[in-house]
C-alpha positions in Angstrom: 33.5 -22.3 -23.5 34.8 -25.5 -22.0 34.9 -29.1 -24.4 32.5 -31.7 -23.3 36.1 -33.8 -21.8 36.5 -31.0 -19.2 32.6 -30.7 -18.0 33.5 -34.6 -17.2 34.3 -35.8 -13.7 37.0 -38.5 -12.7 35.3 -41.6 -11.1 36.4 -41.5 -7.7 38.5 -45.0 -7.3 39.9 -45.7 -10.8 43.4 -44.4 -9.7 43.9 -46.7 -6.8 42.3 -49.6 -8.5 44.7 -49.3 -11.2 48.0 -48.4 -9.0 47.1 -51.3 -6.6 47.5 -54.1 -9.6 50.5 -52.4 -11.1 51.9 -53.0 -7.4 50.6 -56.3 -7.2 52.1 -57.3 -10.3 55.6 -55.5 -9.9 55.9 -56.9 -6.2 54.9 -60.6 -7.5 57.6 -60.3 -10.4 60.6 -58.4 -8.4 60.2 -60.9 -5.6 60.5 -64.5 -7.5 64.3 -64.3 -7.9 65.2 -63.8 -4.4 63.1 -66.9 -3.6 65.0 -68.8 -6.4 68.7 -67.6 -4.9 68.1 -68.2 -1.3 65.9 -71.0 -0.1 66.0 -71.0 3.6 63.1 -70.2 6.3 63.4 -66.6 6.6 62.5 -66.4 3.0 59.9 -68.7 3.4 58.0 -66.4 5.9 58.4 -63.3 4.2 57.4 -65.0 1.1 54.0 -65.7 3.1 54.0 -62.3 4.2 53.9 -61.3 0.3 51.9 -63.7 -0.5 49.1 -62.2 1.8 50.0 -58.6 0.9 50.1 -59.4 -3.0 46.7 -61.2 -2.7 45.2 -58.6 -0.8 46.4 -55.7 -3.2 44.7 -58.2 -5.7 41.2 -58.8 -4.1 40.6 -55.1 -3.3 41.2 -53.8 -7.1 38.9 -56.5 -8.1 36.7 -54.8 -5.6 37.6 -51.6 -6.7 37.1 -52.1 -10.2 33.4 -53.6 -9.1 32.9 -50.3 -7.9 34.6 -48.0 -10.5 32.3 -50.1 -13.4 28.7 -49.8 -11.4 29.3 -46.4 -10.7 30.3 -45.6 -14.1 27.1 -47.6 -15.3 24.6 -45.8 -13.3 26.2 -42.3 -14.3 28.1 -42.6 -18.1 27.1 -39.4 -18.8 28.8 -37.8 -15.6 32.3 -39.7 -16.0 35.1 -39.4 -18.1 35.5 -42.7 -20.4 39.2 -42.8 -19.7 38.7 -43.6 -16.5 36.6 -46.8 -16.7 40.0 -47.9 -19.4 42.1 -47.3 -16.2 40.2 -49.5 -14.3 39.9 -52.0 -16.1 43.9 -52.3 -17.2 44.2 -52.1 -12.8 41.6 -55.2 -13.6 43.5 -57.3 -15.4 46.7 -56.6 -13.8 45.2 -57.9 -10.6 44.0 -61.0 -12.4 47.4 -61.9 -13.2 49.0 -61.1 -10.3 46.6 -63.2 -8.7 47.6 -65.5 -10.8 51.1 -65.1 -10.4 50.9 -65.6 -6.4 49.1 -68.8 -6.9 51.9 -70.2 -9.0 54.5 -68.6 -6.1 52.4 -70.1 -3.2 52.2 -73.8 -5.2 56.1 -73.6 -5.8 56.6 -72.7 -2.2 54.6 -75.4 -0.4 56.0 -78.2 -3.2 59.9 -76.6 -1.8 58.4 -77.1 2.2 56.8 -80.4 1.5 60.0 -81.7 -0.3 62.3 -80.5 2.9 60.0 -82.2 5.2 60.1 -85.7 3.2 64.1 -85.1 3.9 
C-alpha cells in the first residue's frame, strides 16, 4: 500500500518558478564584478541586456509562483506540500534579484550620467 506522500501530485510549475529565481539571482551576483573591472560601452550594453533578461526571469517566477499558490489553494488535498516550499523560496529569490537589478541599473545610469557631465 502506497504512503499518503506518494498518492500526492507535484504542482505543475513549482520547478521552473524556483530554478528561474535561483538564475536570476546567480546571474545578478556573477555579473557585478565584471561591471566593476571594466567600465567601457560594450559593458554598458550587455549590462542592459542582463538587466532585461534578469528582470524578466524575475517577473515570470513572480508569475509563476501566483500560479503555483492558487492552484495549490483550490486543490491542497491533491498536491504535495513541498512543492508550494519550492515555490515560494523561487519567490523570494526573485524578489531579491529584482532587487538586486534595481541597485545595478541605478549604479549604471549614475556611471552614464557622470561620463556625460565629462
Amino acid at each position: 500500500m502506497k504512503n499518503k506522500s506518494q498518492l500526492l501530485h507535484r504542482i505543475p510549475k513549482s520547478k521552473k518558478t524556483f530554478v528561474l529565481g535561483i538564475a536570476s539571482l546567480v546571474i545578478a551576483i556573477c555579473y557585478f564584478p565584471f561591471l566593476m573591472l571594466v567600465q567601457n560601452t560594450f559593458f554598458e550594453i550587455t549590462f542592459i541586456a542582463y538587466i532585461l533578461f534578469g528582470i524578466i526571469c524575475g517577473i515570470t517566477t513572480i508569475v509563476l509562483k501566483a500560479k503555483v499558490s492558487k492552484l495549490y489553494r483550490k486543490k491542497h488535498v491533491m498536491y504535495h506540500p513541498a512543492d508550494l516550499i519550492k515555490a515560494k523560496a523561487g519567490n523570494t529569490l526573485a524578489i531579491i534579484s529584482l532587487i538586486v537589478w534595481v541597485l545595478y541599473a541605478l549604479y549604471l545610469f549614475s556611471i552614464i550620467a557622470r561620463s556625460t557631465h565629462d
